[in-house]
C-alpha positions as CSV (number, residue, x, y, z in Angstrom):
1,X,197.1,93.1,88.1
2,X,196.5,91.6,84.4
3,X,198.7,93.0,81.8
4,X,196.8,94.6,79.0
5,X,199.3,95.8,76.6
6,X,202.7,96.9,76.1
7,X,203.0,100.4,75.2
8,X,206.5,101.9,73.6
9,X,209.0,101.7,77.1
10,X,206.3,100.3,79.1
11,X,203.3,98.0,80.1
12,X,199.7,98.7,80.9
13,X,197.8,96.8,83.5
14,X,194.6,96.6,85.2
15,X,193.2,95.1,87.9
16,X,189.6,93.7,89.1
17,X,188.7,96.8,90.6
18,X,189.2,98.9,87.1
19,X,192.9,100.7,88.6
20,X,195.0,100.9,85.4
21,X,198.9,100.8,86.0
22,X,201.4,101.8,84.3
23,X,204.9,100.2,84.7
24,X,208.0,101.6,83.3
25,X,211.9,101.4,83.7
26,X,212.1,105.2,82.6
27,X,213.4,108.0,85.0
28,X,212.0,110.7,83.2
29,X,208.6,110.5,80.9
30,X,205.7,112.5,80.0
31,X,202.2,111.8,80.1
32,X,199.5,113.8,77.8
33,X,196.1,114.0,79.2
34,X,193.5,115.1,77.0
35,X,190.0,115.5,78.7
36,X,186.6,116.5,77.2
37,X,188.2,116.4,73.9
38,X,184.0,116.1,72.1
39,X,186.0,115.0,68.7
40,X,182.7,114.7,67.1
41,X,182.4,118.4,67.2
42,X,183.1,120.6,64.4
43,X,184.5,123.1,67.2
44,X,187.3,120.5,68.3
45,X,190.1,121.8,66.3
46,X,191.4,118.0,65.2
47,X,194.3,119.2,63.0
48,X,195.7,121.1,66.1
49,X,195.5,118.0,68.4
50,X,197.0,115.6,66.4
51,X,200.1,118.0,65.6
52,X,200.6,118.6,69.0
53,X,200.9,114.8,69.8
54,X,203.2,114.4,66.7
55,X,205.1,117.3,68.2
56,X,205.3,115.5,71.6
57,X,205.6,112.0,69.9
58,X,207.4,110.4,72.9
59,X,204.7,111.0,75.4
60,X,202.2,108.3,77.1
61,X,198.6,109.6,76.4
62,X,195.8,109.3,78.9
63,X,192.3,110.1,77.4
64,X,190.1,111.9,80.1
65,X,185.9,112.1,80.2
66,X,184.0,113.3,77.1
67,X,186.6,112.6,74.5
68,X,182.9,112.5,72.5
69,X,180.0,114.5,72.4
70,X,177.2,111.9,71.2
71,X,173.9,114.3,71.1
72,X,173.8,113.8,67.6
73,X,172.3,110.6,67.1
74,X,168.2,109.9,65.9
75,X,165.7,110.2,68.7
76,X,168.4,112.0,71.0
77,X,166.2,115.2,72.1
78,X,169.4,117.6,72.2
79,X,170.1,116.3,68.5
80,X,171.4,118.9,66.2
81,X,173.0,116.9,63.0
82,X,174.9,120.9,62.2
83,X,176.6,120.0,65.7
84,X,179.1,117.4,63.8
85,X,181.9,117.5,62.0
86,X,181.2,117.4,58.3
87,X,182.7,114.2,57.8
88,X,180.2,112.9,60.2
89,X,176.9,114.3,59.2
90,X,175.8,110.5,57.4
91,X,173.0,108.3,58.0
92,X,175.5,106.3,60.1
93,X,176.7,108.9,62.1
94,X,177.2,106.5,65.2
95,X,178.9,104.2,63.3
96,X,181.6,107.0,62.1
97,X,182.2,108.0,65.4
98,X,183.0,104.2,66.4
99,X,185.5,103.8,63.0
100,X,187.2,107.5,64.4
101,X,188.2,106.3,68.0
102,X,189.3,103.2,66.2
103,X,191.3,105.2,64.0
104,X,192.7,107.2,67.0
105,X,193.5,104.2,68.7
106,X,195.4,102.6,65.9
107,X,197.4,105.8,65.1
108,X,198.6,106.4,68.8
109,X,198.1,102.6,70.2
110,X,201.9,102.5,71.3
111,X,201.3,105.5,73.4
112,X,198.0,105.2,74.6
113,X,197.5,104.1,78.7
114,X,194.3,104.2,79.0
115,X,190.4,105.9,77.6
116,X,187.5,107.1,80.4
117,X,184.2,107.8,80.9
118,X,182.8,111.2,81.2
119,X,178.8,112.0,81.3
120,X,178.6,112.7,77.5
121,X,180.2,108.7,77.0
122,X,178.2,107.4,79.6
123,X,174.6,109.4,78.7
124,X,174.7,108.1,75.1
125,X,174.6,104.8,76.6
126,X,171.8,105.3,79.3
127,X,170.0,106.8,76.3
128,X,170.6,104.0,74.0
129,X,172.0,100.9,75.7
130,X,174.8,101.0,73.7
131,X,178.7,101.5,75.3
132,X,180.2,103.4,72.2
133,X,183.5,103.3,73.9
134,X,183.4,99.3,74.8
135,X,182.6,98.7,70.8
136,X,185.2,100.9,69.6
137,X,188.2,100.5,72.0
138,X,186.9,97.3,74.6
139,X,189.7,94.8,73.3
140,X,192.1,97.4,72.7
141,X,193.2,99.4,75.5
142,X,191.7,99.9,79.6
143,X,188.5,101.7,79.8
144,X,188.3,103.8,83.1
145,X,184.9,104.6,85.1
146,X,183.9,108.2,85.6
147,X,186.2,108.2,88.4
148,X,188.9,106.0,89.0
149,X,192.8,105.8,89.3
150,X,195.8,105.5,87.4
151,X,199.1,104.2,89.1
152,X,202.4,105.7,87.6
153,X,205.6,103.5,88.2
154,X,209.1,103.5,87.6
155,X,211.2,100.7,88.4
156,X,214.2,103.0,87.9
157,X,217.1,101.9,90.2
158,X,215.5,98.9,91.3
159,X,213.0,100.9,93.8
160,X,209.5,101.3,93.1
161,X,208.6,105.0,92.6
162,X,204.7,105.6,92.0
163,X,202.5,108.4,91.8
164,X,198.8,107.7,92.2
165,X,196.6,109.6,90.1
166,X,193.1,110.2,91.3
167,X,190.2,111.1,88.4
168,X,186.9,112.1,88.6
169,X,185.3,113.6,85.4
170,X,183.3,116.8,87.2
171,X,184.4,118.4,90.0
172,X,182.5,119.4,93.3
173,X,181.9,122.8,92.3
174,X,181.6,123.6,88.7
175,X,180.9,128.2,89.0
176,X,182.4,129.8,86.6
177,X,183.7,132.4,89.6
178,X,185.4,129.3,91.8
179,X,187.0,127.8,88.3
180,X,186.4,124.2,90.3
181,X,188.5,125.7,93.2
182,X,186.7,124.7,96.0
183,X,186.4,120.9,94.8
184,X,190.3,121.2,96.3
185,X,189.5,120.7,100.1
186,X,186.8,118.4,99.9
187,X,189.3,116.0,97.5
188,X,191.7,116.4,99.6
189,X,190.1,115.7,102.6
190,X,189.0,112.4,101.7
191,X,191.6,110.5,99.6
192,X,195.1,111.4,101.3
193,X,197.2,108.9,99.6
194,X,196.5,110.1,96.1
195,X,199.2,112.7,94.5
196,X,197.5,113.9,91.6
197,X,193.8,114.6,91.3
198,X,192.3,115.4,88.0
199,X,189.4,116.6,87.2
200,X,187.6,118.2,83.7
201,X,183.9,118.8,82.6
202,X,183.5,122.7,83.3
203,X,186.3,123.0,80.7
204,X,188.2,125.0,82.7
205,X,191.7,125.4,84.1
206,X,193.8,125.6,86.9
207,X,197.0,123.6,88.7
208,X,197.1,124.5,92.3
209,X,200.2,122.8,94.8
210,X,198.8,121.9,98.2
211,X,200.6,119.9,101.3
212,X,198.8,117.6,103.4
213,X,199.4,115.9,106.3
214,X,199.9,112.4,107.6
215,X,200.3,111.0,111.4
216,X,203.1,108.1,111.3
217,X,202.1,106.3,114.6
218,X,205.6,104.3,114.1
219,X,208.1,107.0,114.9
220,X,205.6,109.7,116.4
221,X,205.7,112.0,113.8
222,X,203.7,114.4,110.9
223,X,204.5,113.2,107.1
224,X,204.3,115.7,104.5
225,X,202.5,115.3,101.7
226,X,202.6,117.2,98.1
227,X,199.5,117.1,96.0
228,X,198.5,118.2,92.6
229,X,195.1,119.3,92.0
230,X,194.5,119.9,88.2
231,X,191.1,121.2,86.5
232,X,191.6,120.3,82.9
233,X,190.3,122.6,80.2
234,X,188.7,121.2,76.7
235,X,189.9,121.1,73.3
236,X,186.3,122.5,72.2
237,X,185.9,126.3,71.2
238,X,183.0,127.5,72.8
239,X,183.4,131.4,73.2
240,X,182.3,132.7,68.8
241,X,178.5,132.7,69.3
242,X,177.5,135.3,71.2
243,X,174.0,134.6,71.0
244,X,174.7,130.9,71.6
245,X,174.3,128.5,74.8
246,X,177.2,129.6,76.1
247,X,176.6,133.2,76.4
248,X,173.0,132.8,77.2
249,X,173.2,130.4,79.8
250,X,176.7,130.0,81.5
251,X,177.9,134.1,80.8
252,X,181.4,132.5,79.5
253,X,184.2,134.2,78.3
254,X,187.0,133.5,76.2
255,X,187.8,129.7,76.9
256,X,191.2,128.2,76.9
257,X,191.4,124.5,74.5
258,X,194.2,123.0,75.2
259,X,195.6,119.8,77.0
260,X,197.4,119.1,79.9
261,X,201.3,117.6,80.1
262,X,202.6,115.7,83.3
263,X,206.2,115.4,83.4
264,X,207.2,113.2,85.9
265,X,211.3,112.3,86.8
266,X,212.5,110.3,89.8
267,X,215.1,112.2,91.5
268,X,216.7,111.6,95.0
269,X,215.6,114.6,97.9
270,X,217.2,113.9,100.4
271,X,218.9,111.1,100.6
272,X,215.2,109.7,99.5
273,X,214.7,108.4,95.9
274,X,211.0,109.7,94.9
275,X,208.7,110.5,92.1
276,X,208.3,114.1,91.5
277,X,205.6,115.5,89.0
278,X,205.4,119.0,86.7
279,X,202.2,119.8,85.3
280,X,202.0,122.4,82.1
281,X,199.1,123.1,80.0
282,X,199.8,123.0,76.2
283,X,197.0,126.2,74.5
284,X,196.2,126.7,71.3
C-alpha cells in the first residue's frame, strides 16, 4: 500500500488495485459518507451540508458516487443552464465546478479519506473525455472507481482491527417499492468477507443487519458473520415539482437528503478484541 496523505489522527493509503485504507491508532471514530451529493445543483442545500460537517468537525469524510451532476455543460443533450446553482451559471461553468471541489477539498482536506465515481462523474467524461474529478482532486486525495473498497483499521492495542467496506454506486435493484432491498442477497452472496456494503444512486434509504455464514475447515465449524447493508439517500431535493421529472416519470414521494454517519469502536466480545460498526443517517 502507498501512503497518500495523512489525515488528522490518521493516514490514507492505496494500493495498485485502487483499495483505499485507512489506518488509525483511534478506538472510537466516525466516518461521514456523503453520496450523490450533485453540488452543482441549486437543489443541494450547500449551507446545510457544510454546517453539519462543522457540527461533526472530528469525523473522517468519505465522498460517495455523484457528488456532481455535470449535465450542464455546451453540447450536453440533457443541458439545462437553470439546472445550476447561480453562482455557476457562467460561460465557464465547467471550470467553476473544478475551482468548487478544489475548494471542498481544501476546506475539509484533513478529514477527507477518499472521493468516488458515480455515473453522473463518470458520464461527463465518456461525453467529453475529460475526468473532472482527476483535474480537480487527482494529486490531492484517492479517487475510487464506481465500485471498490475501503479498509477501516485501528491499530488500537497493538491488534489489527478492520472493517472492510464494500461500494458500488447503484444497487441491483433500483424500484421505488423494493427501496434497493433486494440488491441485499445477491451482495451478500457473492462478497462474504466484506462488513459493510454501501450503495447510493436511487437516492434512497435504508440500513438492514444481516448474519452470514462461513465454514472454518480448521476446527470443523460455522463462523458467524455480521454485515451492514446501507442504501444511501442524496442531499438533493427532488420532491417540489409536481409536474417535474420526478413525478412524471419515477411517481416519487417526499425524499429524504441527508448523509450517512458510521461510528465504528473496537470493543472486546468475548474475550475477542473486534471492530464493531453503528450506522445513523443525519436528515435535514
Amino acid at each position: 500500500m502507498r501512503l497518500i496523505k495523512e489525515v488528522r489522527k490518521g493516514k490514507v493509503y492505496q494500493n495498485e488495485n485502487n483499495v483505499i485504507r485507512l489506518e488509525t491508532e483511534q478506538k472510537e471514530f466516525d466516518i461521514i459518507v456523503i453520496s450523490d451529493a450533485h453540488l452543482d445543483n441549486p437543489k443541494t442545500n450547500k449551507k446545510w451540508l457544510h454546517s453539519q460537517l462543522d457540527k461533526y468537525k472530528d469525523a473522517y469524510i468519505i465522498i460517495d458516487g455523484d457528488s456532481i451532476d455535470m449535465m450542464q455543460a455546451k453540447g450536453d443533450p440533457r443541458s439545462d443552464k437553470d439546472s445550476l446553482a447561480p453562482e455557476l451559471k457562467t460561460k465557464s461553468y465547467v471550470n467553476k465546478v473544478v475551482r468548487m471541489l478544489r475548494d471542498l477539498e481544501k476546506k475539509y482536506r484533513d478529514r477527507l479519506i477518499g472521493i468516488n465515481r458515480g455515473n453522473h462523474d463518470n458520464e461527463y467524461w465518456r461525453r467529453h473525455d475529460i475526468d473532472i474529478l482527476d483535474i480537480a482532486l487527482g494529486d490531492k486525495i484517492p479517487i475510487g472507481d464506481f465500485c471498490g473498497y475501503y479498509v477501516i483499521v485501528s491499530n488500537k492495542y497493538g491488534k489489527v482491527n478492520s472493517n472492510v467496506i464494500y461500494y458500488q454506486h447503484a444497487p441491483y435493484s433500483g424500484g421505488k417499492r423494493s427501496k434497493g432491498m433486494l440488491s441485499v442477497d445477491i451482495l451478500k452472496g457473492q462478497r462474504h468477507g466484506v462488513d459493510i456494503f454501501l450503495t447510493g444512486h436511487i437516492h434512497d434509504n435504508y440500513h438492514t443487519l444481516q448474519a452470514s455464514w462461513d465454514f472454518n475447515v480448521r476446527n470443523n465449524r460455522e463462523i458467524k458473520k455480521k454485515q451492514w447493508f446501507i442504501q444511501q439517500t442524496t442531499l438533493k431535493q427532488e420532491d417540489e415539482d409536481r409536474n417535474g421529472f420526478h413525478a412524471e416519470r419515477i411517481k416519487a414521494g417526499a425524499g429524504i437528503q441527508g448523509f450517512n454517519i458510521l461510528s465504528f469502536k473496537v470493543a472486546t466480545s468475548n474475550g475477542t478484541i473486534k471492530m464493531e460498526m453503528t450506522p445513523q443517517l443525519i436528515s435535514i
